[in-house]
TORSE-226504 format. One record per atom (N, C-alpha, C, CB): residue number from 0; residue in three letters; atom name; x negated, y, z negated. Coordinates in Angstrom, 3 decimals, always signed. Glycine has a CB too. Example, Ala and Ser with C-alpha at 12.3 -4.5 7.8 and 13.67 -1.06 7.14 Angstrom:
TORSE-226504
{atom 0; "ALA"; "N"; {-13.190; -5.690; -7.800}}
{atom 0; "ALA"; "CA"; {-12.300; -4.500; -7.800}}
{atom 0; "ALA"; "C"; {-13.200; -3.300; -7.800}}
{atom 0; "ALA"; "CB"; {-11.308; -4.473; -9.046}}
{atom 1; "SER"; "N"; {-12.850; -2.250; -7.080}}
{atom 1; "SER"; "CA"; {-13.670; -1.060; -7.140}}
{atom 1; "SER"; "C"; {-12.900; +0.030; -7.870}}
{atom 1; "SER"; "CB"; {-14.084; -0.598; -5.725}}
end
This chain:
TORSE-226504
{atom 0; "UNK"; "N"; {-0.822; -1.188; +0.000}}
{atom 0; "UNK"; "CA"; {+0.000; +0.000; +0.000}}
{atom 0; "UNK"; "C"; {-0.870; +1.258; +0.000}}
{atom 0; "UNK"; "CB"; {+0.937; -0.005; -1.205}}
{atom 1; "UNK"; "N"; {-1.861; +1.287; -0.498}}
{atom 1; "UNK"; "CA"; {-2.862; +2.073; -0.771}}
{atom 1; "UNK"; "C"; {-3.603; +2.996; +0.212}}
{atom 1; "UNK"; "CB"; {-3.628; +1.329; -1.258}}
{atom 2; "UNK"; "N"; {-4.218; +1.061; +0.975}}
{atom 2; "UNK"; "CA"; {-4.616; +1.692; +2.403}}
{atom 2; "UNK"; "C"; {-3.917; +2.454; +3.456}}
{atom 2; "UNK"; "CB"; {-4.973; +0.811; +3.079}}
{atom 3; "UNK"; "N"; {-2.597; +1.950; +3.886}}
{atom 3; "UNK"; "CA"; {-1.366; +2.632; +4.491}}
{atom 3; "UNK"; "C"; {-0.890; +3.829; +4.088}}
{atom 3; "UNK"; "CB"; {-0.343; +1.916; +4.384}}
{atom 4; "UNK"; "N"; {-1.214; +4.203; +2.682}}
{atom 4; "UNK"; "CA"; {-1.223; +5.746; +2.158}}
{atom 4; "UNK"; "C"; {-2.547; +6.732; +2.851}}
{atom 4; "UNK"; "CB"; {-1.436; +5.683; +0.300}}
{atom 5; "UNK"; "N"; {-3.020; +6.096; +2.772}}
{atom 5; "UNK"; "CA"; {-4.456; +6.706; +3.030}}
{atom 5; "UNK"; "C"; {-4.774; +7.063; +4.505}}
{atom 5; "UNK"; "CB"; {-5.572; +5.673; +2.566}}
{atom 6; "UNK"; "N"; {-4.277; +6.095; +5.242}}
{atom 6; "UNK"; "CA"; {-4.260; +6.002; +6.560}}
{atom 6; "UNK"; "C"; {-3.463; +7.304; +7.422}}
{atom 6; "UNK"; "CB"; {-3.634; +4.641; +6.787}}
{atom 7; "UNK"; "N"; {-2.436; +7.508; +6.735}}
{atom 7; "UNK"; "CA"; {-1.370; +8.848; +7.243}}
{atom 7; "UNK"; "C"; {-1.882; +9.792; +6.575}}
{atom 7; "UNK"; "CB"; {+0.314; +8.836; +6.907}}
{atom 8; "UNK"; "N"; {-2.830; +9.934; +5.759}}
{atom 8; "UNK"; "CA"; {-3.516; +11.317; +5.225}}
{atom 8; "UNK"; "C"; {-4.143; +11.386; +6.015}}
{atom 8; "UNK"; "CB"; {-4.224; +11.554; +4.017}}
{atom 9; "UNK"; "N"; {-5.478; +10.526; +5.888}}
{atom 9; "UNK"; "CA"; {-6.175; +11.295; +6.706}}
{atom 9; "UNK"; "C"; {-6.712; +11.279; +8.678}}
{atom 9; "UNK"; "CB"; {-7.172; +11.194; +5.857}}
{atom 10; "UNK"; "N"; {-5.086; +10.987; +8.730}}
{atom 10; "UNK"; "CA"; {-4.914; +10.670; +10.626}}
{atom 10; "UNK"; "C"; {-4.733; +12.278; +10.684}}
{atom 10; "UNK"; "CB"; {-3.125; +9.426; +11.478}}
{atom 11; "UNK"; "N"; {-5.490; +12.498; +12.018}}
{atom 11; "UNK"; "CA"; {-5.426; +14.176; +12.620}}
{atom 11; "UNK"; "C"; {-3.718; +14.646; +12.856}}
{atom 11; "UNK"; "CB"; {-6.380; +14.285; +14.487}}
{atom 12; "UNK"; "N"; {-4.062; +15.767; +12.830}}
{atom 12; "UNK"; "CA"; {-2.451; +15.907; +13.300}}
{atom 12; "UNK"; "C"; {-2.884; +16.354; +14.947}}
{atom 12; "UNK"; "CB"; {-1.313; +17.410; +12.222}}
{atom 13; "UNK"; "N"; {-1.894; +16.327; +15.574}}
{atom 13; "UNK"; "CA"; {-1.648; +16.100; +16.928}}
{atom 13; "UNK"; "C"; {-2.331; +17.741; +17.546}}
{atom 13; "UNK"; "CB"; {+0.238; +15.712; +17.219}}
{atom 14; "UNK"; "N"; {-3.153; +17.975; +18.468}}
{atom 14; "UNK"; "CA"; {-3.513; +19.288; +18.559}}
{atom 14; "UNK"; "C"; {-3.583; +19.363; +20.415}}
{atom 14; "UNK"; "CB"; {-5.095; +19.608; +17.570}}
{atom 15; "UNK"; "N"; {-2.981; +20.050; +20.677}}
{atom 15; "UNK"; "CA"; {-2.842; +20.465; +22.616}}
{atom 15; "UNK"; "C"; {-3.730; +20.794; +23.051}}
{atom 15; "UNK"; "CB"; {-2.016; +21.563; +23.242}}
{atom 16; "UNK"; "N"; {-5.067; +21.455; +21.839}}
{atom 16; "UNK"; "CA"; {-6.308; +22.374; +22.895}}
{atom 16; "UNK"; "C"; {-7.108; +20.883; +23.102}}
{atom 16; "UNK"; "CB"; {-7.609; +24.045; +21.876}}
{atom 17; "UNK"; "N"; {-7.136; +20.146; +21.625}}
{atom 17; "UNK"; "CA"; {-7.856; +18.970; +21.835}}
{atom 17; "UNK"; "C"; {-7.808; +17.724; +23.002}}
{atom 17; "UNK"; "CB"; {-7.644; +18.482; +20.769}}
{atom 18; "UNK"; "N"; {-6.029; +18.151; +23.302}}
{atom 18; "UNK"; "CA"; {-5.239; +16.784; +24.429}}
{atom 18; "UNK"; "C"; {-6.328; +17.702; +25.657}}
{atom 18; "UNK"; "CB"; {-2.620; +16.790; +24.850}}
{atom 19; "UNK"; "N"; {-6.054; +18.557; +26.130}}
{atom 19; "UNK"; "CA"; {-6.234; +19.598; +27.091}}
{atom 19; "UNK"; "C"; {-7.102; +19.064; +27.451}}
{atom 19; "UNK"; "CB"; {-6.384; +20.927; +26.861}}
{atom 20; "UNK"; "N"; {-8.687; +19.577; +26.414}}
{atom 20; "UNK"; "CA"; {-9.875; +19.251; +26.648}}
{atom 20; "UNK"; "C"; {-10.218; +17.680; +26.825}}
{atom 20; "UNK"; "CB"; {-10.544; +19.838; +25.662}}
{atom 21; "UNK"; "N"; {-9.851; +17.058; +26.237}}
{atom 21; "UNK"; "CA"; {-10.010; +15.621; +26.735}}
{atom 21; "UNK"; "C"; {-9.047; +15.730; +28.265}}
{atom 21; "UNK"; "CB"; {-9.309; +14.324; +25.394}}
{atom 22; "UNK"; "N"; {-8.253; +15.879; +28.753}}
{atom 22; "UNK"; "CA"; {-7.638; +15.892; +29.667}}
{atom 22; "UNK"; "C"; {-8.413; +16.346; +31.201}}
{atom 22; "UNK"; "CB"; {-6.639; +16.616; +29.188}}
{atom 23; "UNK"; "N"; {-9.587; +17.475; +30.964}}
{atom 23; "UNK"; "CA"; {-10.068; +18.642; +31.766}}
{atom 23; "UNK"; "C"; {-11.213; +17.275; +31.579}}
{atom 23; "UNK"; "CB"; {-10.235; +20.631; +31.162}}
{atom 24; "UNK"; "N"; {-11.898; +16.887; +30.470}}
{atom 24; "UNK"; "CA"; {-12.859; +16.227; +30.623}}
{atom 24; "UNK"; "C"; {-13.308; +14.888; +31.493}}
{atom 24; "UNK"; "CB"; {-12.947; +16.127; +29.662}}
{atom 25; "UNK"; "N"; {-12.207; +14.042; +31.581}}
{atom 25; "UNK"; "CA"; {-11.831; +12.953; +31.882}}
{atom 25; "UNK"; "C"; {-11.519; +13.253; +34.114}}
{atom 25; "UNK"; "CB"; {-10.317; +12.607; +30.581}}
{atom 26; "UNK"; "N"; {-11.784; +14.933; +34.574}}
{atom 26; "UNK"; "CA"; {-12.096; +14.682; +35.571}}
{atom 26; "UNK"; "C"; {-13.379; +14.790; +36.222}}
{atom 26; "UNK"; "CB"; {-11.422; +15.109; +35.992}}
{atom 27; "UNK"; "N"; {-14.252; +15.532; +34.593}}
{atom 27; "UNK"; "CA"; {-15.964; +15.411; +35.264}}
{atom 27; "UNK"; "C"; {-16.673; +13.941; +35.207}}
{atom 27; "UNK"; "CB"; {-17.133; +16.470; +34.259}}
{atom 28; "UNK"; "N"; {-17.479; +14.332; +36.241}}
{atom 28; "UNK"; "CA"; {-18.548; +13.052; +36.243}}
{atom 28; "UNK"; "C"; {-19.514; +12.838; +35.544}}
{atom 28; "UNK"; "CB"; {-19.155; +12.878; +37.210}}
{atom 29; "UNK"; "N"; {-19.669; +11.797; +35.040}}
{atom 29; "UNK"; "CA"; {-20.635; +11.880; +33.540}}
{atom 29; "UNK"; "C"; {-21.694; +12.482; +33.804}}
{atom 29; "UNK"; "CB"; {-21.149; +10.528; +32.834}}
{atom 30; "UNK"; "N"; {-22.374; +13.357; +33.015}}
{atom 30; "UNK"; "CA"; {-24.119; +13.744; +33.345}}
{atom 30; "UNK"; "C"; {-25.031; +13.233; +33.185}}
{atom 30; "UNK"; "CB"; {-24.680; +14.579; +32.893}}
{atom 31; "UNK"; "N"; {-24.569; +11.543; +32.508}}
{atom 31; "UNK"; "CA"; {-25.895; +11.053; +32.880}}
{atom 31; "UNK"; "C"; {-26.145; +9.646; +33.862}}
{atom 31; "UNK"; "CB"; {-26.538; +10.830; +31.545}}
{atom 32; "UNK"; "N"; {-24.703; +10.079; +34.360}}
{atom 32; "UNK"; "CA"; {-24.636; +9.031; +35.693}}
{atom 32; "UNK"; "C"; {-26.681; +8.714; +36.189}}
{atom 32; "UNK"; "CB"; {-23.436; +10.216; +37.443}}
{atom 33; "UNK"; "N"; {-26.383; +7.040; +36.243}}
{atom 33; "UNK"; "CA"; {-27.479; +6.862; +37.027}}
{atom 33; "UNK"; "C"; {-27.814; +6.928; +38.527}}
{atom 33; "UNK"; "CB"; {-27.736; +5.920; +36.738}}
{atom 34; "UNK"; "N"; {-29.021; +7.304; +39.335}}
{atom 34; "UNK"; "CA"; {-29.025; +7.878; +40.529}}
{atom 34; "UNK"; "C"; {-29.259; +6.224; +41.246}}
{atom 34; "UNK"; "CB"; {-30.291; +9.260; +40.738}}
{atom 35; "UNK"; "N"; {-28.703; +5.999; +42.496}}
{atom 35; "UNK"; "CA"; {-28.619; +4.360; +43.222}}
{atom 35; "UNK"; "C"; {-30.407; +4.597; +43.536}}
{atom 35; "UNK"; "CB"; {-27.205; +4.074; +45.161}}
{atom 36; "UNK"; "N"; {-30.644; +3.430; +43.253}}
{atom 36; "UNK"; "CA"; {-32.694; +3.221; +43.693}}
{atom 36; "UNK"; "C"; {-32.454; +3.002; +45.281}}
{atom 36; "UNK"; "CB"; {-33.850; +1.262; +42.794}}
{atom 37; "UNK"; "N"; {-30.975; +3.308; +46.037}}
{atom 37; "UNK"; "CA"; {-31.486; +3.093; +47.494}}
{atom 37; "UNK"; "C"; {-31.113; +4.193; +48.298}}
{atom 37; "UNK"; "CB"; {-30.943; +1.820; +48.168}}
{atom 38; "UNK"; "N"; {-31.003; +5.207; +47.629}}
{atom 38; "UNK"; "CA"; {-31.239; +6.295; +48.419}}
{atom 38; "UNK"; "C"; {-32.455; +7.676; +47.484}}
{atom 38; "UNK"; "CB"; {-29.488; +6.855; +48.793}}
{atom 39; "UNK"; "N"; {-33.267; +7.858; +48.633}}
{atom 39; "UNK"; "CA"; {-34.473; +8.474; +48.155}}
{atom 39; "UNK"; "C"; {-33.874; +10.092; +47.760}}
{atom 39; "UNK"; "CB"; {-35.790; +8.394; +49.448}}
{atom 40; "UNK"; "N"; {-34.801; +10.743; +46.912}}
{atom 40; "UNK"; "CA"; {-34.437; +12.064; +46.092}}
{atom 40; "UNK"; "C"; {-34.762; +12.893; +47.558}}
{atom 40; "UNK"; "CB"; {-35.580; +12.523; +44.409}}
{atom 41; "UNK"; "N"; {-33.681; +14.015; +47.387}}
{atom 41; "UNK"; "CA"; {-33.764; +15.144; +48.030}}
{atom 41; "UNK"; "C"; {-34.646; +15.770; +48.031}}
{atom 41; "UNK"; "CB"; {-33.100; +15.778; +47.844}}
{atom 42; "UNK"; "N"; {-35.380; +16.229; +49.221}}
{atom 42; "UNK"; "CA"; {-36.784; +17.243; +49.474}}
{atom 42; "UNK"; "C"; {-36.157; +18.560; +49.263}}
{atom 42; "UNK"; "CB"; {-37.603; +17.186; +51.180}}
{atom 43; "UNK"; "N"; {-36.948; +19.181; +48.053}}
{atom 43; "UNK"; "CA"; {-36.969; +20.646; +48.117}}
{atom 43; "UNK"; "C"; {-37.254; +21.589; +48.880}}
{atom 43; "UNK"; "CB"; {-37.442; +20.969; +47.510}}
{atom 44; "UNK"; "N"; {-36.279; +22.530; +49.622}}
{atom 44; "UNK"; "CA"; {-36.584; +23.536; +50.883}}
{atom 44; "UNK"; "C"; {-37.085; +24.627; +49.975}}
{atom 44; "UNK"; "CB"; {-35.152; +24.047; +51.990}}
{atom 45; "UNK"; "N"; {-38.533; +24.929; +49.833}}
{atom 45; "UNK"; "CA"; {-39.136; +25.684; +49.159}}
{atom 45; "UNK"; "C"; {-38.845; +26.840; +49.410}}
{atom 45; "UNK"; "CB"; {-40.201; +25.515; +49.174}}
{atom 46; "UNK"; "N"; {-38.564; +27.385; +50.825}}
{atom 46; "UNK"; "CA"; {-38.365; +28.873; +51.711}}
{atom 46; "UNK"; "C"; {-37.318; +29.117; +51.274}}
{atom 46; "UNK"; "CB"; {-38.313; +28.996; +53.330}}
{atom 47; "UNK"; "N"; {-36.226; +28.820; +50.530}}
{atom 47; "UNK"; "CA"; {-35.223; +29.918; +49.931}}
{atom 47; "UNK"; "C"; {-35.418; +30.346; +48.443}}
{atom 47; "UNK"; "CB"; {-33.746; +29.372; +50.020}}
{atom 48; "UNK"; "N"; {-36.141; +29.625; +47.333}}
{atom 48; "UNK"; "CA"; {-36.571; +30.329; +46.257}}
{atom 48; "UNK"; "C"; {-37.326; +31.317; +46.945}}
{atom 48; "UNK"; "CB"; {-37.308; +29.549; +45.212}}
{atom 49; "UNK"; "N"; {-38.233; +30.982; +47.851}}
{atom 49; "UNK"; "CA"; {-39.217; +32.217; +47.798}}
{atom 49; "UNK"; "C"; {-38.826; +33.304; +48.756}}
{atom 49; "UNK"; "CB"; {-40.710; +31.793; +48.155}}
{atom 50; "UNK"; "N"; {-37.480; +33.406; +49.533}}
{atom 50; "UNK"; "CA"; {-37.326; +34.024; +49.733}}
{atom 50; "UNK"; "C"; {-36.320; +34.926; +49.186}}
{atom 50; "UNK"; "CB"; {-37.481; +33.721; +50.422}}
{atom 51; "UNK"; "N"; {-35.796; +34.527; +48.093}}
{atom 51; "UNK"; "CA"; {-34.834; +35.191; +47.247}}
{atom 51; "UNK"; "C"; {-36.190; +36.191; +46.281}}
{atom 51; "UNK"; "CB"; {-33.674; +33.818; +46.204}}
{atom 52; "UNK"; "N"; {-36.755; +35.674; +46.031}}
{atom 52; "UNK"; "CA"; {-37.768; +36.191; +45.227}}
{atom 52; "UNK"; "C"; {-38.415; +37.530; +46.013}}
{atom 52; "UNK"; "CB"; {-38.857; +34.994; +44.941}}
{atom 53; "UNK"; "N"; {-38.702; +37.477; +47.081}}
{atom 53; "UNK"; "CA"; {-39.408; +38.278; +48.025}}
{atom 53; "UNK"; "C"; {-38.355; +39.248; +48.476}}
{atom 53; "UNK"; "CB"; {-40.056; +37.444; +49.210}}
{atom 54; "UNK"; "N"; {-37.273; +39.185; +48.015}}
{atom 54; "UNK"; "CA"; {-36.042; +40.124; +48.388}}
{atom 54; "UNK"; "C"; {-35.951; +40.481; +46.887}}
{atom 54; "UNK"; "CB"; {-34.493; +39.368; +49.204}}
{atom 55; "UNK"; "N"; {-35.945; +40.108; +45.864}}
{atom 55; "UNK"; "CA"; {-35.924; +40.810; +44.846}}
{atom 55; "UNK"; "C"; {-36.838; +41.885; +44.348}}
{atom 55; "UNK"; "CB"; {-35.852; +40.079; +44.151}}
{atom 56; "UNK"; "N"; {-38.703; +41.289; +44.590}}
{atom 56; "UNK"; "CA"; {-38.997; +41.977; +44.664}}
{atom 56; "UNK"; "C"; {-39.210; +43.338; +45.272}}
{atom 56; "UNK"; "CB"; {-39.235; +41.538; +44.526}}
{atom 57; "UNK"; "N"; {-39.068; +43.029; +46.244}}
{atom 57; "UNK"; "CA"; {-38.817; +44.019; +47.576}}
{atom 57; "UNK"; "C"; {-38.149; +45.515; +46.924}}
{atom 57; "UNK"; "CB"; {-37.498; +43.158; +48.850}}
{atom 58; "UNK"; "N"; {-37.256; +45.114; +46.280}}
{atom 58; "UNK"; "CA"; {-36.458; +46.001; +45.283}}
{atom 58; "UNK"; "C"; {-36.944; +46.830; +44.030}}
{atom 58; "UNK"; "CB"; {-35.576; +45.193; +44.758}}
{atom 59; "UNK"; "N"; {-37.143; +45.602; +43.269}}
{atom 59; "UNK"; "CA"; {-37.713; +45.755; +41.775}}
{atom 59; "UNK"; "C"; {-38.539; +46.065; +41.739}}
{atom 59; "UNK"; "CB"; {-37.858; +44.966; +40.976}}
{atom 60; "UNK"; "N"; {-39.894; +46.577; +42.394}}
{atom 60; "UNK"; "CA"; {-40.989; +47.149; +42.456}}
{atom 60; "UNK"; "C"; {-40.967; +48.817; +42.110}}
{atom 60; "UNK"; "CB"; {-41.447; +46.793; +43.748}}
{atom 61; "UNK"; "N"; {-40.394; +49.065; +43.679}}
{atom 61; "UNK"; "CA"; {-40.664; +50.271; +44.068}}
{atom 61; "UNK"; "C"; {-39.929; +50.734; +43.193}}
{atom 61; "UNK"; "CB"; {-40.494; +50.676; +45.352}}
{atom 62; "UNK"; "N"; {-38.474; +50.784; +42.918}}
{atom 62; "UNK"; "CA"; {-37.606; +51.267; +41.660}}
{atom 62; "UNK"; "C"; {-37.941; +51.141; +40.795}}
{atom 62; "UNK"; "CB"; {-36.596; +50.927; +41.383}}
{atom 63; "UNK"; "N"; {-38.947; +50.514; +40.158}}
{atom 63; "UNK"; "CA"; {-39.856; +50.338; +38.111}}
{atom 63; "UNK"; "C"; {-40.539; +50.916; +38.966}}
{atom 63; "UNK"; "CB"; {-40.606; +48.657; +36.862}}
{atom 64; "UNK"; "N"; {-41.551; +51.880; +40.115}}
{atom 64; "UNK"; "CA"; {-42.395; +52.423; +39.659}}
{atom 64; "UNK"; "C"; {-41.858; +53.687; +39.560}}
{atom 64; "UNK"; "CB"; {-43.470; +52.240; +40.247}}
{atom 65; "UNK"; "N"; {-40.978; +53.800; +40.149}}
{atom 65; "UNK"; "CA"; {-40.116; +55.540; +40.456}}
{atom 65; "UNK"; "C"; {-39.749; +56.073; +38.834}}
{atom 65; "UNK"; "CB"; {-38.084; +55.359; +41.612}}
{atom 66; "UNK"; "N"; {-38.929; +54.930; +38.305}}
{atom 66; "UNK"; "CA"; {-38.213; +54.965; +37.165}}
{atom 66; "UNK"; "C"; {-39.674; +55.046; +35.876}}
{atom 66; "UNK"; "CB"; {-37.044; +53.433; +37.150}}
{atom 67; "UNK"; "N"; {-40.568; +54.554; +36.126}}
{atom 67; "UNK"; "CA"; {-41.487; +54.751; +35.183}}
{atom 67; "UNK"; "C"; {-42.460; +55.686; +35.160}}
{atom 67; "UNK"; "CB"; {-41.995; +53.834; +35.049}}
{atom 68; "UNK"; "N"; {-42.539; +56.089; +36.824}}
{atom 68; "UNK"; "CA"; {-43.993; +56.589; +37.383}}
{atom 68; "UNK"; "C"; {-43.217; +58.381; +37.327}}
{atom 68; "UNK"; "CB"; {-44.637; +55.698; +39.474}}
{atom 69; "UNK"; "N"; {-42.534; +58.647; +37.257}}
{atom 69; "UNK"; "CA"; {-41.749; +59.920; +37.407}}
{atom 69; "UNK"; "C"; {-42.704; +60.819; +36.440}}
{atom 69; "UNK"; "CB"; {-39.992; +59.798; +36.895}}
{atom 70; "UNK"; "N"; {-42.702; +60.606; +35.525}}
{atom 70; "UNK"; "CA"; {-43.258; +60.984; +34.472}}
{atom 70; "UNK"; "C"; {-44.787; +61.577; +34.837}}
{atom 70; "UNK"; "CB"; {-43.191; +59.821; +33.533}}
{atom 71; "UNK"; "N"; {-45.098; +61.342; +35.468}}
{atom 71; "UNK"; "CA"; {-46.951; +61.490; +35.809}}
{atom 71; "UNK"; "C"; {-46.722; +62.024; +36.806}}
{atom 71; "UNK"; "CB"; {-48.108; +60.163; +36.060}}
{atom 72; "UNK"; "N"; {-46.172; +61.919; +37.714}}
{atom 72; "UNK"; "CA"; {-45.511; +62.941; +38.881}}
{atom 72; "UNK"; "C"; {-45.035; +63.914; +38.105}}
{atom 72; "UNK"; "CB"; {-44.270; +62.373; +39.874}}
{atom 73; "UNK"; "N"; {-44.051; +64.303; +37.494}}
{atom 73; "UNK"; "CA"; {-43.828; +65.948; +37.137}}
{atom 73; "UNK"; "C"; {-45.133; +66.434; +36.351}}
{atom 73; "UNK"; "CB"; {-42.344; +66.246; +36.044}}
{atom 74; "UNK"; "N"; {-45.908; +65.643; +35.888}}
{atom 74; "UNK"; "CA"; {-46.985; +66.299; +35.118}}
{atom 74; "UNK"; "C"; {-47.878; +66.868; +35.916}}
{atom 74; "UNK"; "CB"; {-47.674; +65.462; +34.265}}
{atom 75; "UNK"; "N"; {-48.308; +65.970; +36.845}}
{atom 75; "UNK"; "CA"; {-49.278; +66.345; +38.336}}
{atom 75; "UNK"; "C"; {-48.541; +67.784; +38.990}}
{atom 75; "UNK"; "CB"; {-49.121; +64.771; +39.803}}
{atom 76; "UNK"; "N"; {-47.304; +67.587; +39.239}}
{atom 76; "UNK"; "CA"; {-46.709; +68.748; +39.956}}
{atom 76; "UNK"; "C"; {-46.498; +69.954; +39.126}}
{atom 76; "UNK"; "CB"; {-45.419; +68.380; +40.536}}
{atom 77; "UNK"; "N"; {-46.430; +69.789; +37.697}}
{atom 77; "UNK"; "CA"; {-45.852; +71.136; +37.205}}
{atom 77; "UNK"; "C"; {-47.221; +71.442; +36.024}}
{atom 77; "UNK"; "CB"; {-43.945; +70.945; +36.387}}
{atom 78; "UNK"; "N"; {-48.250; +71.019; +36.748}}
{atom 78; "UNK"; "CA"; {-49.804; +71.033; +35.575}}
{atom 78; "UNK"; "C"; {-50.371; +72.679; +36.081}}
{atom 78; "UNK"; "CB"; {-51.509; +69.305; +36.121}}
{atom 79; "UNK"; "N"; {-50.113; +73.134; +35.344}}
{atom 79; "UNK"; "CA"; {-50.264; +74.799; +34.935}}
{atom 79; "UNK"; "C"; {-49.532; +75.867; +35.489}}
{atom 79; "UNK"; "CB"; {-51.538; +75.294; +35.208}}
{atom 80; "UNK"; "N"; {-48.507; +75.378; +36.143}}
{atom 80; "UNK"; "CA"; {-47.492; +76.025; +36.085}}
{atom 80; "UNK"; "C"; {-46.033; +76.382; +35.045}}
{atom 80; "UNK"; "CB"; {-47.323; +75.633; +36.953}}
{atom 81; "UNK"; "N"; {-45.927; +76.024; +34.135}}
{atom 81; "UNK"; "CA"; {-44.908; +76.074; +33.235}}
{atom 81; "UNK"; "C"; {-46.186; +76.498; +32.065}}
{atom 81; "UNK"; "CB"; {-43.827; +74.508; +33.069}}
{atom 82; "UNK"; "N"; {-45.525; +77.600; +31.206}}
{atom 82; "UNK"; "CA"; {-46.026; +77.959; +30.396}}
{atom 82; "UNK"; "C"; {-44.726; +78.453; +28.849}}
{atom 82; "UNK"; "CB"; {-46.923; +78.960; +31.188}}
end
């Protein structure tokens, strides 16, 4: 009788975010699915990291030096003129 008391205490009560998420879960594919040994790993096309990179920089350069370098430019330009 005891155990059967015990059993309805401490059973969860019923919760929708929990159904949900098990629900949403149950259509991903596990992550640690194993890969088949008969098909060989994908070759990395190296030319689009580096060309994302080479477009970023392209950017991020010249704008950090403007944004930083400004400073030494008005000094150069306004060096004994402002008094």
């Amino acid at each position: 009788m005891r155990a059967a008391a015990m059993r309805t205490v401490t059973r969860r009560q019923f919760s929708m975010i929990q159904s949900m998420r098990s629900f949403a879960r149950s259509f991903e594919s596990h992550p640690f699915e194993r890969l088949p040994a008969s098909t060989p790993s994908h070759a990395l096309d190296w030319s689009l990291p580096i060309k994302g990179l080479a477009k970023k920089s392209a950017l991020y350069f010249p704008f950090m030096g403007v944004f930083l370098g400004w400073p030494l430019v008005a000094a150069t330009v306004a060096d004994g003129h402002i008094q």
